[in-house]
C-alpha positions as CSV (number, residue, x, y, z in Angstrom):
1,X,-31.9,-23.3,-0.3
2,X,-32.8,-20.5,1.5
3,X,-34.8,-17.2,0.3
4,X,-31.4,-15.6,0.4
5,X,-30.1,-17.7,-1.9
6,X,-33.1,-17.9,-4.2
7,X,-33.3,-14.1,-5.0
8,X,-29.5,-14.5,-5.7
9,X,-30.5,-16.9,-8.5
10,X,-33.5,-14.9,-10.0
11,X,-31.2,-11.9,-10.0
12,X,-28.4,-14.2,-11.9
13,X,-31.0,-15.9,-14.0
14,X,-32.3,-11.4,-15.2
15,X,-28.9,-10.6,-15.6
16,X,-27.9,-13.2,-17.7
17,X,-31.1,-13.2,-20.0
18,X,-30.0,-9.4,-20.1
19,X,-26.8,-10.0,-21.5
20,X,-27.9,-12.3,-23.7
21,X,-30.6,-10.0,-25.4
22,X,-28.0,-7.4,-25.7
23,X,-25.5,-10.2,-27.8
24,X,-28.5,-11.3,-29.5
25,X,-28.9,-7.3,-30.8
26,X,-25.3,-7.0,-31.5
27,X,-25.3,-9.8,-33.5
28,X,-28.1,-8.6,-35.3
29,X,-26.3,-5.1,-36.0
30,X,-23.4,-6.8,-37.5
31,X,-25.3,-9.0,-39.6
32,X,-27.5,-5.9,-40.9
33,X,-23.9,-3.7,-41.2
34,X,-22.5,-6.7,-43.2
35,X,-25.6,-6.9,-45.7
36,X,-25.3,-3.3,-46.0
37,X,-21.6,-3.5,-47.3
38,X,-22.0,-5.9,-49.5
39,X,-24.7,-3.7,-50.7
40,X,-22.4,-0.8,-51.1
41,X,-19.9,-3.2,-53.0
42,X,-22.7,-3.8,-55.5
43,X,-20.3,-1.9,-58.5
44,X,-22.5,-3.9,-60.8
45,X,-25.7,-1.5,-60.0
46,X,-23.9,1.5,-59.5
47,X,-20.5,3.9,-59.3
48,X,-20.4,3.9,-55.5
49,X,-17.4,3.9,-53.8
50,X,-15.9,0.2,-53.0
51,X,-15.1,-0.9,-49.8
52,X,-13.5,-3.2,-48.0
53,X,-16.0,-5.9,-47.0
54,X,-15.4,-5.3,-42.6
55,X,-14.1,-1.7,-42.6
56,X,-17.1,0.8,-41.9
57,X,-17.6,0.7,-38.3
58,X,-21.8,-0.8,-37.5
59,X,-22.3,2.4,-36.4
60,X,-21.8,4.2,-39.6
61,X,-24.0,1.9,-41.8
62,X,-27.0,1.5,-38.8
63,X,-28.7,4.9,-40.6
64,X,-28.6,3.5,-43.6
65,X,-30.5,0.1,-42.6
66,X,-33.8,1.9,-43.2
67,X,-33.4,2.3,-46.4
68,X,-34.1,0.7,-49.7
69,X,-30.1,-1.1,-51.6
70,X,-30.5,1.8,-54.1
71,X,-31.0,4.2,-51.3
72,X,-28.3,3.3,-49.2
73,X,-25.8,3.4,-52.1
74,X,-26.7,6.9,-53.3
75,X,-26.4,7.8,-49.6
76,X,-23.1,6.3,-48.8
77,X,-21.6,8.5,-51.6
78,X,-23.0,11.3,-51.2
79,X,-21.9,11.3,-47.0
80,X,-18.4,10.1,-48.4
81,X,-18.3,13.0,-50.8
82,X,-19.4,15.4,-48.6
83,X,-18.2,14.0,-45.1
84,X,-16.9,17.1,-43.2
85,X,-12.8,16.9,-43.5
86,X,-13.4,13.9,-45.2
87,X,-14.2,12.3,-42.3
88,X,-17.0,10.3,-42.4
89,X,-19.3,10.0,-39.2
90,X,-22.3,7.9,-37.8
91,X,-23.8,11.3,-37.6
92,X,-23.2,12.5,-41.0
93,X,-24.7,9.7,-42.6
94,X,-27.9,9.7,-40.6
95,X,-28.1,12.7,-42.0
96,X,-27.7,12.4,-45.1
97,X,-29.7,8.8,-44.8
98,X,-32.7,10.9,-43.4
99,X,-32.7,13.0,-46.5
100,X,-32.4,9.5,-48.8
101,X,-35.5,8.3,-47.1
102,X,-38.3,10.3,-47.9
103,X,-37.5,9.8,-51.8
């Protein structure tokens, strides 16, 4: 094997440990979304709003990751309840998560 070739395998070998750190995170973000809406199912420690287990897009829950099951329920509601055109974003909710995390 040439150097040529060698440097083509390094480069390979980076890109795919790349990728696969970048899977490993994604997989992670799902997991964490997934705890989080079961958290927000909880109906038995609270009156938040039920969900479908898989319907809040990752991005929406990720603010609410930091904080405490209590915390992230109160939050959810209140960025349902006072989503802008009832449309709740990723943005909203870090939002109102950032408020929720200095209690």
């Amino acid at each position: 094997m040439d150097n040529d070739e060698s440097k083509l395998n390094v480069n390979l070998e980076e890109r795919i440990k790349v990728r696969i750190k970048r899977a490993e995170r994604y997989i992670f973000y799902q997991f964490k979304a997934g705890q989080i809406e079961q958290n927000l199912n909880d109906s038995a420690k609270s009156n938040c709003t039920i969900v479908q287990l898989g319907s809040i897009p990752e991005g929406q829950l990720r603010p609410l990751a930091r904080l405490e099951p209590d915390q992230q329920r109160e939050a959810w509601q209140k960025a349902v309840e006072t989503a802008p055109e009832g449309k709740v974003t990723a943005a909203h909710v870090s939002i109102v998560g950032a408020g929720k995390s200095y209690l």
